[in-house]
MIKESE-226932 format. One record per residue (C-alpha): residue number from 1; x, y, z. Coordinates in nm, 2 decimals, padded with zeros to 4 digits, m for minus. Example, Ala and Ser with C-alpha at 12.3 -4.5 7.8 and 13.67 -1.06 7.14 Angstrom:
BEGIN
seq, px, py, pz
1, 01.23, m00.45, 00.78
2, 01.37, m00.11, 00.71
//
This chain:
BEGIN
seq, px, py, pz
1, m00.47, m01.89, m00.89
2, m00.71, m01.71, m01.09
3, m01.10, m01.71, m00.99
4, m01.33, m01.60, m01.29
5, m01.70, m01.59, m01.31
6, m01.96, m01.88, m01.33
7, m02.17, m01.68, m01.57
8, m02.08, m01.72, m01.97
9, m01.91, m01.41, m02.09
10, m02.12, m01.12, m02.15
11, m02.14, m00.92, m02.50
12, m02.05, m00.57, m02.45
13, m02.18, m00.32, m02.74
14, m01.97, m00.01, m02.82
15, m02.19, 00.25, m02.75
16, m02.23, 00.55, m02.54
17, m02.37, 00.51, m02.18
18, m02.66, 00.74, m02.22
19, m02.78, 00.56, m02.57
20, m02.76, 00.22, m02.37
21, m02.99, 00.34, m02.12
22, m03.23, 00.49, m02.33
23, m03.25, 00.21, m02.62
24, m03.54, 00.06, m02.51
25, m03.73, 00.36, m02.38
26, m03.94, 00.35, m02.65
27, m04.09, 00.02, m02.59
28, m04.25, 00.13, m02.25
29, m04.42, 00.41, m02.35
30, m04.63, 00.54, m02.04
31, m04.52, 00.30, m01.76
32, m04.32, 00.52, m01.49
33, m03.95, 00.53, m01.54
34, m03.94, 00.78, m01.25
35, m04.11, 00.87, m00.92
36, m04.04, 01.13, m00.67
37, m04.11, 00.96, m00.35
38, m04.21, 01.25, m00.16
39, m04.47, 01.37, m00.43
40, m04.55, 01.15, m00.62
41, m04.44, 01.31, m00.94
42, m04.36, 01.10, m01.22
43, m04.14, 01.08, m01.55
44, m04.30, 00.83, m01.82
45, m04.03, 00.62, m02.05
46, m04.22, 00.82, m02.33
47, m04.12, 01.15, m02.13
48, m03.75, 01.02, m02.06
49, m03.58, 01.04, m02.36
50, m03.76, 01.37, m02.52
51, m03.66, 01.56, m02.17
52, m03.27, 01.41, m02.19
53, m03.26, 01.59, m02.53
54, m03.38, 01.93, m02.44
55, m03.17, 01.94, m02.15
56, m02.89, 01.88, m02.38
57, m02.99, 02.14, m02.61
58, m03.03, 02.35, m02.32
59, m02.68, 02.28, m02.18
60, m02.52, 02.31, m02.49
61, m02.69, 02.63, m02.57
62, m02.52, 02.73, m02.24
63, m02.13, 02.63, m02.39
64, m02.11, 02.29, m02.26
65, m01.84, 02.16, m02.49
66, m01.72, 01.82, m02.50
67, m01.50, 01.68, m02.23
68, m01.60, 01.98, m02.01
69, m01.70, 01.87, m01.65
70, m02.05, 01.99, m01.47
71, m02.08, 01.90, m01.12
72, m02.44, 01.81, m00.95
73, m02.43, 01.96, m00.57
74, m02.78, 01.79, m00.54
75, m02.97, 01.51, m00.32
76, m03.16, 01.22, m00.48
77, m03.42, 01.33, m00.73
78, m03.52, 01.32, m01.08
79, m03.33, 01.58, m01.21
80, m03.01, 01.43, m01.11
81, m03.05, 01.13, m01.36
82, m03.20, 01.40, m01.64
83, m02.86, 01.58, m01.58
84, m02.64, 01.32, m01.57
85, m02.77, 01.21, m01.93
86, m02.81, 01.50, m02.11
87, m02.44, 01.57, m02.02
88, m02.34, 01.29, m02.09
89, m02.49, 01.28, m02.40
90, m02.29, 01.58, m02.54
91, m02.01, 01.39, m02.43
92, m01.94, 01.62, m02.11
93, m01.83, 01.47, m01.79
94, m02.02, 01.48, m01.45
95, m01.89, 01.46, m01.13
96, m02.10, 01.44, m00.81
97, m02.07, 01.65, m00.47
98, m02.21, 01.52, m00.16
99, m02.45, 01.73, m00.01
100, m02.29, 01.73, 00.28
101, m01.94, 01.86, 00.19
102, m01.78, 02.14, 00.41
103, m01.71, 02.41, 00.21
104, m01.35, 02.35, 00.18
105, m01.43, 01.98, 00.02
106, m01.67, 02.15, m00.23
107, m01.38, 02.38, m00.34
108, m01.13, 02.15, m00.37
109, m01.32, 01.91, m00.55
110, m01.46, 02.14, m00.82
111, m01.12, 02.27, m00.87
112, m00.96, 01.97, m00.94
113, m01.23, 01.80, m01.15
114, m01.17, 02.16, m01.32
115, m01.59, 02.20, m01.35
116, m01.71, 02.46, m01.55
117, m02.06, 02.44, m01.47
118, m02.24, 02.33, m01.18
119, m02.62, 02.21, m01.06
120, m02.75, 02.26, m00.74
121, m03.10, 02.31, m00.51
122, m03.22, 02.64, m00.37
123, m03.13, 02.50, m00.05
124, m02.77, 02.46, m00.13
125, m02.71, 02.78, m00.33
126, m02.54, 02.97, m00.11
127, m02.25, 02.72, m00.06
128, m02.29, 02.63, m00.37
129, m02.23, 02.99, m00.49
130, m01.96, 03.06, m00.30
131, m01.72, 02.73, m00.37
132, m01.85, 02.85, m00.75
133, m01.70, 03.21, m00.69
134, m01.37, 03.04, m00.57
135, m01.33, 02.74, m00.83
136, m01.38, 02.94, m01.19
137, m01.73, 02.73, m01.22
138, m01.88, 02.98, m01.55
139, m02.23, 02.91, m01.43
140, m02.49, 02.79, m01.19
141, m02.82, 02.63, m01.28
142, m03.07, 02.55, m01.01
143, m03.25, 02.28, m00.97
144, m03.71, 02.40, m00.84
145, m03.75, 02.75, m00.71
146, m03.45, 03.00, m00.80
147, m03.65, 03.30, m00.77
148, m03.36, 03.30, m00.42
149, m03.08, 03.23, m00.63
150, m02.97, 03.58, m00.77
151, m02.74, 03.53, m01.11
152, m02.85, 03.14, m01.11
153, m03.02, 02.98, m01.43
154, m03.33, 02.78, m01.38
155, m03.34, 02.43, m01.47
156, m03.68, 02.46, m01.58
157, m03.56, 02.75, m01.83
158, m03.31, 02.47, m02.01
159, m03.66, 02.28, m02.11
160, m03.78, 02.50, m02.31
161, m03.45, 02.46, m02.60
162, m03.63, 02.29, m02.90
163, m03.40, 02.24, m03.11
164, m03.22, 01.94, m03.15
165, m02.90, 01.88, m02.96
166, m02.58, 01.88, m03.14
167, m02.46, 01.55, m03.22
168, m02.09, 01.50, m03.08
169, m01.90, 01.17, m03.14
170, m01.81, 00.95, m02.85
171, m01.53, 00.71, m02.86
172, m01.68, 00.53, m02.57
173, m01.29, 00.35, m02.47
174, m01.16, 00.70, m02.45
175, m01.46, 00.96, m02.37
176, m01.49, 01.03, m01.98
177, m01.87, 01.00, m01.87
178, m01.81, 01.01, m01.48
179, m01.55, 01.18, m01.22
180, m01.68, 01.01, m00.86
181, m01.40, 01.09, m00.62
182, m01.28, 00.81, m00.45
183, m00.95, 00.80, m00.19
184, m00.86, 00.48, m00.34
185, m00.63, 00.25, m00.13
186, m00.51, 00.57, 00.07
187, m00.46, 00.93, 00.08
188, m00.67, 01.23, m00.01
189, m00.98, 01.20, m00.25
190, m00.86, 01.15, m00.65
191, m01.09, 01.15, m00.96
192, m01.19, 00.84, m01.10
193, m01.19, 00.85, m01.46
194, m01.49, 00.65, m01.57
195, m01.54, 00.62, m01.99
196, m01.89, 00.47, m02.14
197, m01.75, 00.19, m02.18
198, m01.66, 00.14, m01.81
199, m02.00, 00.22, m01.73
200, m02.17, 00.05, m02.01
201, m01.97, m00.27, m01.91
202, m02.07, m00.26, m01.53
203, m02.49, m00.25, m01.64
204, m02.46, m00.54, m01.88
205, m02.19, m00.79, m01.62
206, m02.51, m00.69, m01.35
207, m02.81, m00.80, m01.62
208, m02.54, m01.13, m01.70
209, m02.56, m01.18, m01.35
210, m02.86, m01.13, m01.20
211, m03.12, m01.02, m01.44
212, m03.36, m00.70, m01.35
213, m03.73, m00.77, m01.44
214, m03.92, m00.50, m01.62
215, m04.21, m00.51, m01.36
216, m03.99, m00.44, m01.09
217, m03.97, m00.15, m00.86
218, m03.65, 00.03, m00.74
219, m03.60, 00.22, m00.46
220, m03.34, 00.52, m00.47
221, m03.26, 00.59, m00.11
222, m02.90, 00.52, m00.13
223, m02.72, 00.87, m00.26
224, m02.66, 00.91, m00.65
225, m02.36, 01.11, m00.59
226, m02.23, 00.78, m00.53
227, m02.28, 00.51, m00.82
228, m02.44, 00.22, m00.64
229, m02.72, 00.54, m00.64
230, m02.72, 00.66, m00.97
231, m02.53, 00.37, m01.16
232, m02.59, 00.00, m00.97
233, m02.97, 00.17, m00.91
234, m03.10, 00.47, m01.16
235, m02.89, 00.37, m01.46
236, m03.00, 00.00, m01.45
237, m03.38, 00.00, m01.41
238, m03.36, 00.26, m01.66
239, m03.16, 00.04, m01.93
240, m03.48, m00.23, m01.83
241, m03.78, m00.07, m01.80
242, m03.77, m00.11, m01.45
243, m03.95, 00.19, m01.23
244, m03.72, 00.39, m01.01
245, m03.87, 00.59, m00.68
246, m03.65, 00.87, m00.52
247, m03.64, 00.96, m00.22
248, m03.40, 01.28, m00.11
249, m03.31, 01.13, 00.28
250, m03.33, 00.92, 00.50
251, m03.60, 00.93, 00.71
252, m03.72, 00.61, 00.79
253, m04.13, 00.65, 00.85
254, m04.08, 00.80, 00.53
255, m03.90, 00.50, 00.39
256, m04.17, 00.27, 00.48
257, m04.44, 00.49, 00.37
258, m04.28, 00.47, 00.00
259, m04.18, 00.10, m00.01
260, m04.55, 00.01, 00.09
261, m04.73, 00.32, m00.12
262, m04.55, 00.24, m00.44
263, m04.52, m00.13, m00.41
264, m04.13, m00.14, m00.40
265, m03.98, m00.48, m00.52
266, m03.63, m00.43, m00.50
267, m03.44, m00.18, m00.22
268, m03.06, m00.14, m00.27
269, m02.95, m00.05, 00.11
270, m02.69, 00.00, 00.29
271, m02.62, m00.23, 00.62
272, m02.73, 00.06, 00.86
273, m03.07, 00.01, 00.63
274, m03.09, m00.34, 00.70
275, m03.10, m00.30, 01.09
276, m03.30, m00.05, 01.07
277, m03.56, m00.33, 00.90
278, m03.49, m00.58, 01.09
279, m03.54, m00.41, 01.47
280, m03.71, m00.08, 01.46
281, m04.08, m00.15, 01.61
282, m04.20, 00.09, 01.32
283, m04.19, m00.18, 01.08
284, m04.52, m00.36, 01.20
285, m04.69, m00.11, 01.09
286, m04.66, m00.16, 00.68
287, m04.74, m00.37, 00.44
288, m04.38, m00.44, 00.28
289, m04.49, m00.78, 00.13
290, m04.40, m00.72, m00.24
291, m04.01, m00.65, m00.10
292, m03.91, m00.90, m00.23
293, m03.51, m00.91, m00.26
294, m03.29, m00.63, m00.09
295, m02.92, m00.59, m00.21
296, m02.68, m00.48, 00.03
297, m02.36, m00.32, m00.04
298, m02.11, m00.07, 00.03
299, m02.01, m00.22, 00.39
300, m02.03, m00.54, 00.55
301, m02.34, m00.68, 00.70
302, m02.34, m00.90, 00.99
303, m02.46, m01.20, 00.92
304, m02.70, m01.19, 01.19
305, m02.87, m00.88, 01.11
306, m02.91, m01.04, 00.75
307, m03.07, m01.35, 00.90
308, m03.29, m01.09, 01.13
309, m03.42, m00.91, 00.83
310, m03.47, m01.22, 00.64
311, m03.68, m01.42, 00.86
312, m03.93, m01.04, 00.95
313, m03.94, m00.97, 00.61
314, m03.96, m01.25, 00.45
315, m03.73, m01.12, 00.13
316, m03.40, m01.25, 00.03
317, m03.08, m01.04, 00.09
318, m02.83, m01.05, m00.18
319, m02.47, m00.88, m00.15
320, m02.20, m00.71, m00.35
321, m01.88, m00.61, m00.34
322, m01.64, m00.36, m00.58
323, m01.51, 00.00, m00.51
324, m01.55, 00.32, m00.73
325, m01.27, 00.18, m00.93
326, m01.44, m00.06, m01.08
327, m01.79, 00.12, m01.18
328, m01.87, 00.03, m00.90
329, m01.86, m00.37, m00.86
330, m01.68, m00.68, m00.92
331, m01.83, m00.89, m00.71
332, m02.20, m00.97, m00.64
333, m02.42, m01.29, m00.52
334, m02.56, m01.54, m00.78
335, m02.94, m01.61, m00.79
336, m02.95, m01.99, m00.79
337, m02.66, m02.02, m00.54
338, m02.71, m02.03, m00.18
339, m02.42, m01.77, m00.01
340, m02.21, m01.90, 00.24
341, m02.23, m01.69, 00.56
342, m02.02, m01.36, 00.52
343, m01.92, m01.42, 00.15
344, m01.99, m01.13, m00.12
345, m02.04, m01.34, m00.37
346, m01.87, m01.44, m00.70
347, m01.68, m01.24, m01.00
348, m01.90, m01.11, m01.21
349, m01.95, m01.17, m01.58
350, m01.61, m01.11, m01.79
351, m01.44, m01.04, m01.47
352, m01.15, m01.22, m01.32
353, m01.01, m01.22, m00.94
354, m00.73, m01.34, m00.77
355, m00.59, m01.30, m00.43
356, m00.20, m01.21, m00.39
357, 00.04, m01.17, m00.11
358, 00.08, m00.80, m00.03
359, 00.43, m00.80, m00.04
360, 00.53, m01.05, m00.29
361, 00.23, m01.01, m00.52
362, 00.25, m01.42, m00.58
363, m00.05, m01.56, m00.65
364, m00.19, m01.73, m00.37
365, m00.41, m02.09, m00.35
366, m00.85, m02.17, m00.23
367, m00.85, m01.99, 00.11
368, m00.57, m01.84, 00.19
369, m00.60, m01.47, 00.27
370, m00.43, m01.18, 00.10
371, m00.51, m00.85, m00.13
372, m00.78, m00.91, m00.38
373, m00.68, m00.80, m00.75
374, m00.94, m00.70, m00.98
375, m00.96, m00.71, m01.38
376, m01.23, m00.66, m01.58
377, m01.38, m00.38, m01.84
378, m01.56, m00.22, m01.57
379, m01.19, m00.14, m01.40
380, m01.14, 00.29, m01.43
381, m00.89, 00.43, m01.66
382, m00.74, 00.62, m01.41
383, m00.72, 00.89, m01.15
384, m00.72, 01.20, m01.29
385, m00.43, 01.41, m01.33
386, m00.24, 01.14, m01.14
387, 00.01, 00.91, m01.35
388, 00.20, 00.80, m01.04
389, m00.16, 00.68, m00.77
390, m00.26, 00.52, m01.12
391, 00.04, 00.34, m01.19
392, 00.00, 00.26, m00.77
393, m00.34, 00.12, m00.83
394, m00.31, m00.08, m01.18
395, m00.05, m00.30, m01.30
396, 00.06, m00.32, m01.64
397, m00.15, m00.64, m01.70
398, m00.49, m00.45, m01.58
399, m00.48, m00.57, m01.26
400, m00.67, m00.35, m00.99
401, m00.55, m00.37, m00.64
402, m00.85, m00.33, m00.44
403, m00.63, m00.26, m00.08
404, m00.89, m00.50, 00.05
405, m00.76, m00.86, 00.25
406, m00.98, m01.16, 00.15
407, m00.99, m01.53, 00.02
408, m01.22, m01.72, m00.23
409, m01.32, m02.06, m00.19
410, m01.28, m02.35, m00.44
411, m01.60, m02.25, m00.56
412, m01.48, m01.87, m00.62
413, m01.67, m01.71, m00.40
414, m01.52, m01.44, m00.20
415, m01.52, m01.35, 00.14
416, m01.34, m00.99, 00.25
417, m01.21, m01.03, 00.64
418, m01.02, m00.66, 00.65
419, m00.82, m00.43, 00.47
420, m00.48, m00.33, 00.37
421, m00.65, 00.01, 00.34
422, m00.66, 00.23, 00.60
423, m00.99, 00.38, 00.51
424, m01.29, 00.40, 00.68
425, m01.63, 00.33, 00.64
426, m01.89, 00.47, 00.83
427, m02.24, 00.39, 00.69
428, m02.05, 00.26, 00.33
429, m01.91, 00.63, 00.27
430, m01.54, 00.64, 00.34
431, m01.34, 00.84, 00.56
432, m00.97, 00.87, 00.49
433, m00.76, 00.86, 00.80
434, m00.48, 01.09, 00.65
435, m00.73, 01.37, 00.61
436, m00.86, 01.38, 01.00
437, m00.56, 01.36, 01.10
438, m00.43, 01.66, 00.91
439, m00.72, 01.86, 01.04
440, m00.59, 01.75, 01.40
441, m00.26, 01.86, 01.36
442, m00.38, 02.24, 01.30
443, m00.55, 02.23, 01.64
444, m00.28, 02.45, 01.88
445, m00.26, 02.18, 02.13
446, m00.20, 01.83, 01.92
447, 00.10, 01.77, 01.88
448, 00.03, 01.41, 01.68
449, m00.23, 01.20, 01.63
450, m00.30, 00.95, 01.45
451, m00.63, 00.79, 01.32
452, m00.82, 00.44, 01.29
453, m01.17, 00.26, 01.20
454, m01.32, 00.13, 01.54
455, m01.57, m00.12, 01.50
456, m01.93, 00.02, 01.59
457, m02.29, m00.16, 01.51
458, m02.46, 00.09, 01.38
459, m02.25, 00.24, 01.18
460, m01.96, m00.03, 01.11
461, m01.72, 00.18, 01.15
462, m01.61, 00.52, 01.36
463, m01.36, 00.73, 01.33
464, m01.11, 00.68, 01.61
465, m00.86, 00.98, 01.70
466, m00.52, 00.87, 01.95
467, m00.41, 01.19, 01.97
468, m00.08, 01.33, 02.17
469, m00.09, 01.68, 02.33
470, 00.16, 01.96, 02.39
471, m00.06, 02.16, 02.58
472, m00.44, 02.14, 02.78
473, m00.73, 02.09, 02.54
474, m01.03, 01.83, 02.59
475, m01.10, 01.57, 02.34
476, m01.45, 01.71, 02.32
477, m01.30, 02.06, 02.22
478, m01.10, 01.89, 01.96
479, m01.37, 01.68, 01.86
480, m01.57, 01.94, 01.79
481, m01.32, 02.12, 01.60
482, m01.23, 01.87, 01.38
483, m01.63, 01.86, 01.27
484, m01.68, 02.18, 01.19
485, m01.40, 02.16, 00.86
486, m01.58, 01.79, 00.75
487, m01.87, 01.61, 00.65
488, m02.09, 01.51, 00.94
489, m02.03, 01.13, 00.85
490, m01.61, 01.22, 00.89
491, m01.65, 01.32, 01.21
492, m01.43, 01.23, 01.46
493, m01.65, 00.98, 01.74
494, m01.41, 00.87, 01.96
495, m01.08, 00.96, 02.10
496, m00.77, 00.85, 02.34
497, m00.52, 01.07, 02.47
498, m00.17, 00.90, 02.42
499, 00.21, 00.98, 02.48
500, 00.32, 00.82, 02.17
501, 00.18, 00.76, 01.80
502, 00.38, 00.47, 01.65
503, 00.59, 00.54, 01.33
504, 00.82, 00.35, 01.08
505, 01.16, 00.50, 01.05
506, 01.04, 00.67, 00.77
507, 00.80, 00.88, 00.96
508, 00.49, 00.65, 00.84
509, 00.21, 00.59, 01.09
510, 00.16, 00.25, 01.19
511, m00.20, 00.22, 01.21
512, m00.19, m00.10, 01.21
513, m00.04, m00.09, 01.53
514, m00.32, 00.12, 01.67
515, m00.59, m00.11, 01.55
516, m00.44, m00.41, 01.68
517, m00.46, m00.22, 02.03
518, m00.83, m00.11, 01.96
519, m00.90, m00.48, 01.91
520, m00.73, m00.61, 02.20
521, m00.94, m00.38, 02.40
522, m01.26, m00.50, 02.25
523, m01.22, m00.81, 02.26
524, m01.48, m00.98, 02.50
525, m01.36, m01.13, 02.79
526, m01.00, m00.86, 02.79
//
């Protein structure tokens, strides 16, 4: 059975992502496209559009040629949109680097995007520099004060190009205008090949679904080197003439402070957010009355926390649910219908769903669980450099297989109870088991281990470690040598010393197997 959207189909203009979001700039003239929530500083609509083409002159002046790949190393700020346009807008390709990468991840993720050129902060140059120094990266531009940053071009010095940019064609089926890394269903991190039209698609099925007001306020707290920041956020209130504010971390007096100081309307969060909102004693202590709708994504939310936040707020919570893949959503709740508890919501415009056995692939019936399949325009065109995890991922009829277990109602709304993945999400970013547990097998003592999610309230998920020894070690000594070669959100947070790590006769770990004993022990009352 086939579930499709309740919204008519969308129209979907061929055109380049970066001439999508700027085509009504004009109209707004000096209302505030951009604010930098820590200082207040702010880029007009009539400022936009004139700074995206210098930059572009700028980068092109450089050697940026088309289909070339620049990489942002960068926090939230409003730089990282002015980049990601003017690249895009030569018809380059940007991928994004968490801040928080190890230097190993920043290596191997510049060398396989095979980025040329790479933006960074003062405060991240020196890692920055030497992953550059090891992955061929021609040149690095920094972002504020570089005065520290020997052999690094100022951004600021880009500005001052004023000639026009060159003008470079754009098939937008074919042309690349994003490389997010995602794991997928499994595995190590792979480059999701994401064309304008991919993107362009995903900002006009959200508009068909639940349309942004021009007098609203964003809030960009959630990282745009992930695209439910700088797509699902930055790229849509920009395509609107909505008002973005951007704030570099989390911190969260400094969270209120900008929702109440800049009258935020609208705050894409994460669930961690949410609970934050609806307990911390903090909260009394602002005026947060014009929130009034937050969207929560990227994990689930319990749906008491949502009823928590609700009720203190007084704002509606809406949800959504997609993966890189699929720029980044497929899924989202629909204004004028009331959500069932735990459900994501419905397809969105021009996008179709069904729900399959895992091992048969038959289509399955209303409420019966299996792997949700995904097709739409907003689904990638594939992992780069990787015919066969492609081939894995998408069937020859354009059907995505998410790796997530679910159901949809009669009505078509969805509702995702676990996963045929064996990723991880800790705070919405994703861990992949396979990784951790290759990083444990290089400690002297670990003989095997295997890793799983275990459920935690905070964060939704933590990495679990069962590991097996062959000699003396301590799990926090392994612990702690497992996070020192990771991101801080990978880290290893719990662990069990075992005698066994169960495996198919092909050697593969049964996780599975391992959950289902996590579970058992946290199950109340065992």
């Amino acid at each position: 059975m086939i579930f499709s959207s309740p919204h008519p189909t969308v129209a979907i203009p061929e055109i380049s992502l970066t001439d999508f979001v700027l085509q009504r700039a004009a109209e707004f003239g000096d209302k505030p496209a951009i604010i930098e929530g820590e200082t207040g500083r702010t880029i007009t609509y009539a400022q936009l559009t004139p700074l995206i083409r210098r930059l572009a002159a700028g980068f092109a002046n450089l050697g940026l040629q088309k289909g070339e790949v620049l990489a942002i190393y960068s926090p939230n700020s409003p730089e990282f949109a002015l980049t990601f346009h003017a690249v895009a807008s030569l018809g380059g390709v940007v991928t994004m680097v968490p801040p928080l990468f190890t230097d190993e991840e920043i290596k191997t993720q510049l060398r396989d995007s095979a980025a040329k050129f790479l933006v960074t902060i003062p405060q991240l140059f020196g890692k920055a520099r030497d992953a550059a120094a090891a992955a061929g990266i021609k040149k690095i531009i920094v972002i504020g004060d570089s005065e520290s940053a020997a052999d690094a071009i100022s951004f600021a010095s880009l500005l001052t190009h004023n000639a026009e940019p060159p003008l470079r064609s754009i098939n937008p089926h074919e042309d690349l205008a994003a490389l997010p890394y995602s794991s997928g269903t499994t595995g190590f991190p792979k480059g999701v090949m994401l064309t304008h039209h991919n993107l362009v698609s995903m900002l006009c099925q959200i508009q068909g679904n639940d349309a942004l007001a021009e007098d609203d306020i964003m809030i960009c707290l959630v990282p745009m080197y992930h695209l439910y920041g700088l797509h699902v956020v930055m790229n849509l209130a920009l395509s609107q003439g909505a008002t973005v504010v951007t704030l570099s971390r989390y911190e969260l007096k400094q969270f209120l402070e900008a929702l109440q100081k800049y009258d935020v309307t609208i705050a894409p969060l994460v669930p961690p957010l949410v609970l934050a909102l609806s307990r911390a004693p903090e909260v009394e202590d602002y005026d947060l009355s014009k929130l009034r709708l937050i969207h929560c994504g990227a994990a689930s939310l319990p749906h008491s926390v949502a009823e928590e936040c609700k009720e203190r707020l007084g704002c509606g919570i809406k949800y959504g649910y997609g993966l890189t893949e699929v720029s980044p959503l497929s899924h989202a709740s629909v204004p004028l219908k009331s959500d069932s508890p735990g459900s994501v919501g419905y397809c969105l415009p021009n996008t179709e769903c069904k729900i399959v056995d895992p091992d048969t692939h038959a289509e399955l019936v209303a409420n019966e669980p299996g792997e949700i399949w995904i097709r739409g325009p907003q689904v990638m065109r594939g992992y780069l450099g990787n015919p066969q995890a492609t081939g894995e991922m998408i069937d020859a009829e354009g059907w995505l297989r998410s790796g997530d277990v679910g159901y949809a109602d009669e009505q078509g709304q969805l509702f995702v109870v676990d996963r045929l993945k064996e990723l991880i999400k800790y705070k919405g970013r994703q861990v992949a088991p396979a990784e951790l547990e290759a990083i444990l097998l290089t400690h002297p003592a670990v003989a095997d281990a295997g890793v799983i999610p275990s459920t935690d309230e905070e964060a939704g998920e933590v990495p679990k470690a069962f590991v097996v020894l062959k000699s003396q070690a301590s799990a926090e000594e392994i612990m702690e040598f497992v996070a020192q070669q990771v991101a801080p959100h990978k880290r290893i947070r719990l662990m069990e010393f075992v005698t066994e790590i169960p495996k198919s006769p092909a050697g593969k770990i049964l996780r599975r197997l391992l959950v289902q004993r996590e579970r058992a022990r946290t199950r109340p009352g065992a």
